[in-house]
C-alpha positions in Angstrom: 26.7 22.1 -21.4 25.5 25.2 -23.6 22.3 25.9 -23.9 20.2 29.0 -25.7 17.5 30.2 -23.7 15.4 33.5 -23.0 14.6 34.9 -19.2 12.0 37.5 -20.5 9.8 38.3 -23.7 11.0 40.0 -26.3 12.9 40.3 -29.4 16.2 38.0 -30.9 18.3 40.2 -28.3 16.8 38.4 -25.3 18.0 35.1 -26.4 21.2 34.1 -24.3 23.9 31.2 -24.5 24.5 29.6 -21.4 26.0 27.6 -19.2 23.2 25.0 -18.2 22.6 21.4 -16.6 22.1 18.5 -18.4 18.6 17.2 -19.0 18.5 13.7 -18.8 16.0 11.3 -20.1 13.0 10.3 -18.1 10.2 7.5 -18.8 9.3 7.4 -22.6 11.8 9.5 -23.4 15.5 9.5 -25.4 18.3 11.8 -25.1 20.3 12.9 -27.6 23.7 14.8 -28.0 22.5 17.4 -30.0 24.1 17.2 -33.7 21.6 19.8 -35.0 18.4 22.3 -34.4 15.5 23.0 -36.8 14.2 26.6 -36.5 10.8 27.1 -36.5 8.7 29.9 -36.5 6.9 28.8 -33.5 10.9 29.2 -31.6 10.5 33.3 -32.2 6.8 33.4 -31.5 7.0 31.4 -27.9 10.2 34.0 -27.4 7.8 37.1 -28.0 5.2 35.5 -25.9 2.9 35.5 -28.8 1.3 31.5 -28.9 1.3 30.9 -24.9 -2.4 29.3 -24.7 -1.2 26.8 -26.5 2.6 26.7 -25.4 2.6 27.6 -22.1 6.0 28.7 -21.1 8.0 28.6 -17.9 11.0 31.2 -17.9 13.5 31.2 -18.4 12.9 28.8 -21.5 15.2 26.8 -23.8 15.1 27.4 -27.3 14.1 24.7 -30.2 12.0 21.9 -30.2 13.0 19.9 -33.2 16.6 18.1 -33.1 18.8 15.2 -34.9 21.4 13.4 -32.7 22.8 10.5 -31.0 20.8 8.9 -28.6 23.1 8.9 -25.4 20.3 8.3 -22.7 17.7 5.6 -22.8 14.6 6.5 -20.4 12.7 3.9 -18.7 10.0 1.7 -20.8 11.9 2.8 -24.3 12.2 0.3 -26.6 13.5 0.0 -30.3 16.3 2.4 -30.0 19.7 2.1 -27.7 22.9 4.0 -27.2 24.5 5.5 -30.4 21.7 5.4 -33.0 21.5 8.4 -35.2 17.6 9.7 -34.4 15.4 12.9 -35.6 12.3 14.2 -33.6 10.6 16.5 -31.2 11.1 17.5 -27.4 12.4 20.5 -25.6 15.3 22.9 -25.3 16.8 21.3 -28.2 19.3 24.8 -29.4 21.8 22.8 -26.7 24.8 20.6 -26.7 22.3 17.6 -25.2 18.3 17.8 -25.4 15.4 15.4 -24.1 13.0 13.8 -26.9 9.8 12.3 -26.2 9.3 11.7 -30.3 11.9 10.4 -32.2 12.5 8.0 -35.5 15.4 6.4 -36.9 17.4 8.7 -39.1 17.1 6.9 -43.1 20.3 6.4 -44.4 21.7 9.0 -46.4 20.6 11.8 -44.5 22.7 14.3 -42.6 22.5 15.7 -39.4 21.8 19.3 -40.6 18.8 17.9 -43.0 17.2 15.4 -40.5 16.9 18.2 -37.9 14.9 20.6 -40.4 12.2 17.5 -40.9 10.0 17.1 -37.7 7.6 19.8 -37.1 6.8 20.8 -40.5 6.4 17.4 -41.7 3.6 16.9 -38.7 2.2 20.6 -39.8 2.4 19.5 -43.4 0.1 16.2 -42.5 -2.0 17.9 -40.3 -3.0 20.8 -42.3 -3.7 17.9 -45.2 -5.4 16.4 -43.5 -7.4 18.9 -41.4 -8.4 20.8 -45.1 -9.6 17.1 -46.6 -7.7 17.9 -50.2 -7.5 14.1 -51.8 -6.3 12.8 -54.8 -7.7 14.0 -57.9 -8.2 17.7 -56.4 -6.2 20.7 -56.2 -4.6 22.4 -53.6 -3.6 26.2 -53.9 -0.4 26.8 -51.0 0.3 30.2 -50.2 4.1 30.4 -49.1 4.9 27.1 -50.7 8.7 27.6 -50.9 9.1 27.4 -47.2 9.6 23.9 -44.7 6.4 23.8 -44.6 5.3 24.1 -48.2 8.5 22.4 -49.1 7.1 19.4 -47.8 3.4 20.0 -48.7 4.0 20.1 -52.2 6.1 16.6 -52.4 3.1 15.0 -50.1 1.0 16.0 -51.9 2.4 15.3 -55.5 3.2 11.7 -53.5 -0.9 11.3 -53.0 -1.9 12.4 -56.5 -3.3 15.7 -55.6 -2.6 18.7 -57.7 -0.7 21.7 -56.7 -0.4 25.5 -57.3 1.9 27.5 -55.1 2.7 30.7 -54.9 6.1 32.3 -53.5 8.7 35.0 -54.4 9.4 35.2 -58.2 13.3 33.9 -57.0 11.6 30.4 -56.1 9.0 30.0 -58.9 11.7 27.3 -60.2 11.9 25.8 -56.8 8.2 25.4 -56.8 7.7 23.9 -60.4 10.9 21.4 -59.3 8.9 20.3 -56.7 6.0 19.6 -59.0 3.9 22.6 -58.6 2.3 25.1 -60.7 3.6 28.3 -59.7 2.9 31.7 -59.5 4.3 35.0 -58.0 2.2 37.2 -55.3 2.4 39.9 -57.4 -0.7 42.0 -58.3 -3.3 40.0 -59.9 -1.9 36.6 -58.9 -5.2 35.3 -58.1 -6.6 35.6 -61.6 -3.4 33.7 -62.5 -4.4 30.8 -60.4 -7.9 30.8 -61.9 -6.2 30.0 -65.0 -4.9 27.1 -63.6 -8.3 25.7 -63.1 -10.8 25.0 -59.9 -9.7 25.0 -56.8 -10.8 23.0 -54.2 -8.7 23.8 -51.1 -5.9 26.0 -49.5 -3.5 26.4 -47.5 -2.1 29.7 -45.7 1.8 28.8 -44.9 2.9 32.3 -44.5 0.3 34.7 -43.0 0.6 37.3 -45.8 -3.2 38.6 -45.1 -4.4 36.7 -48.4 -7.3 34.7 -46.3 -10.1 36.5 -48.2 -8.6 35.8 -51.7 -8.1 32.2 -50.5 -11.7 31.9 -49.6 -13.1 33.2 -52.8 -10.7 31.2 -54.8 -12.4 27.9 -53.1 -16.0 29.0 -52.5 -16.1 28.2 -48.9 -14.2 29.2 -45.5 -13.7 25.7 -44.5 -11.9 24.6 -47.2 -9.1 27.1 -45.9 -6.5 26.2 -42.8 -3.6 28.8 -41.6 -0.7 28.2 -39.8 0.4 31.3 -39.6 -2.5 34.0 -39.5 -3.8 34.5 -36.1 -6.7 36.6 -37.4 -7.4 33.4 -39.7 -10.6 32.4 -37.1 -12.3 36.3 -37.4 -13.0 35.5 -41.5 -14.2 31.9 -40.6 -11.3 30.2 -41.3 -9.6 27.3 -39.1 -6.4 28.2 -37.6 -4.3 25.0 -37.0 -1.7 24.8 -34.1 -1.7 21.8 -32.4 0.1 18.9 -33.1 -1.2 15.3 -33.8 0.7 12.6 -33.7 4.4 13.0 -33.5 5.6 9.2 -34.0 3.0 9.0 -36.9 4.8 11.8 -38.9 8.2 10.8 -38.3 7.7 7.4 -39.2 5.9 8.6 -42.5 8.9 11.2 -42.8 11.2 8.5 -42.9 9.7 6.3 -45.3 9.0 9.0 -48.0 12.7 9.9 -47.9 13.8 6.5 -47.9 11.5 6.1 -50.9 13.0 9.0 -52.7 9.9 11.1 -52.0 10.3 13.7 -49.9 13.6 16.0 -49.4 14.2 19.6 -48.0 17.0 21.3 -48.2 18.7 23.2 -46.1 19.3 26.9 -46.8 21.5 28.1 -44.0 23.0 26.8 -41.1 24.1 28.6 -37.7 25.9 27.9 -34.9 24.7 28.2 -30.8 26.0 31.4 -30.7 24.3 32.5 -34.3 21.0 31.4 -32.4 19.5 35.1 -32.3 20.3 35.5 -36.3 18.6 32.3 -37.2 15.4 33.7 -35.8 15.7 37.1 -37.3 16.2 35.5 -40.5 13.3 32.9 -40.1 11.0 35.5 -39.1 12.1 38.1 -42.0 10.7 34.6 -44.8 11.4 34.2 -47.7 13.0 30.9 -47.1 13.4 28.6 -49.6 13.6 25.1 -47.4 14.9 25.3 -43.5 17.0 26.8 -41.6 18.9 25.0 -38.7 21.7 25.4 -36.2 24.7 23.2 -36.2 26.1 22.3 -32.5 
């Protein structure tokens, strides 16, 4: 089968397509023949080496984590799912012809391959981090880089859970934003005295690492009302970094029933093939994105 995977560290060049064995499912587990790839940021930083305390990596590595398929393989003690249902979920090496799963749900009807595949990880990061910053109903929640997977999804939780929203994101997807129920604003200079205008804020959320931590503190009153996902530095001004992943069934199985109530949907802004593997990363590192990215096998 093909596969994308890296042999060293480095930058989009090391990524190689390959000739490579099946995997094949073991206990717990599913496998799929790969129909599509989400692309994460967490793909390029495990390829430069950068997350590896909490990703340890084994060269050479495969590629991706999040996949939509057909189940082909059945592993021992799996149960609600057999041979040719369309699935979504997590496992490993998943920029490949075939990939192993060990999370997985049912895909809801109506959804494509290409759109299922750009749901898993940030729907988990998007629970998580709601969780983790305690925002609840009646509150509002200020989302820097809201127009990406991540805040894609944040926003329609949230709007779901009758929390209030401000995001902020390029002046191209202010629209995006205020479609998604949000009030939004630009980062341009001065944006945080926009959001004041908006009213009290009680949490945030850093989605895209664009060194605004300190603003974001001020703007709630208190560090700990503050989570990253993407600023490493985010634990140096007394703010919670958030990189590990709860439970994956959990989130798929939520992810499934908002879209099957009509709650939740992110589109997809490009797709790649296996060969376009290197370019999808470039692109999802450069942001800016306005929903997912994902490659089509």
């Amino acid at each position: 089968m093909k596969r994308v995977s890296f042999a060293e560290f480095g930058g989009p060049e090391v990524l190689r397509l390959t000739d490579a064995e099946e995997p094949h499912a073991g206990p717990g587990q599913v496998r799929v023949a790969v129909r599509a790839a989400g692309v994460n940021p967490v793909d390029w930083r495990l390829r430069e080496g950068q997350v590896l305390g909490a990703h340890p990596v084994e060269l050479p590595f495969g590629a991706g984590q999040d996949a939509a398929g057909v189940v082909d393989e059945v592993g021992e003690g799996v149960e609600g799912v057999k041979v040719g249902d369309p699935v979504f979920g997590e496992g490993a090496s998943t920029y490949a012809e075939f990939a192993v799963l060990w999370a997985w749900a049912r895909m809801p009807e109506g959804l494509t391959f290409e759109e299922a595949a750009g749901y898993p990880s940030v729907v988990e990061t998007a629970l998580r981090v709601l969780r983790e910053v305690g925002v609840e109903s009646g509150q509002t929640l200020l989302v820097s880089g809201a127009s990406g997977g991540v805040g894609s999804a944040v926003l329609q939780i949230a709007r779901d859970r009758g929390i209030t929203v401000i995001g902020t994101a390029g002046a191209a997807n202010q629209d995006y934003l205020r479609g998604l129920g949000a009030f939004a604003t630009t980062y341009d200079d001065g944006w945080a005295e926009l959001v004041r205008e908006f009213g009290k804020v009680d949490a945030a959320l850093d989605l895209a690492g664009a060194g605004v931590i300190p603003q974001l503190v001020e703007l709630t009153g208190d560090p700990r009302k503050v989570i990253s996902i993407a600023d490493l530095g985010a634990p140096e001004l007394g703010v919670r970094f958030s990189g590990v992943a709860g439970s994956l069934p959990d989130a798929l199985a939520e992810a499934a029933d908002l879209i099957a109530r009509g709650r939740l949907h992110i589109p997809v802004e490009k797709s790649y093939t296996l060969a376009e593997a290197a370019q999808a990363q470039i692109d999802s590192q450069a942001g800016h994105t306005r929903g997912r990215r994902v490659i089509v096998v």
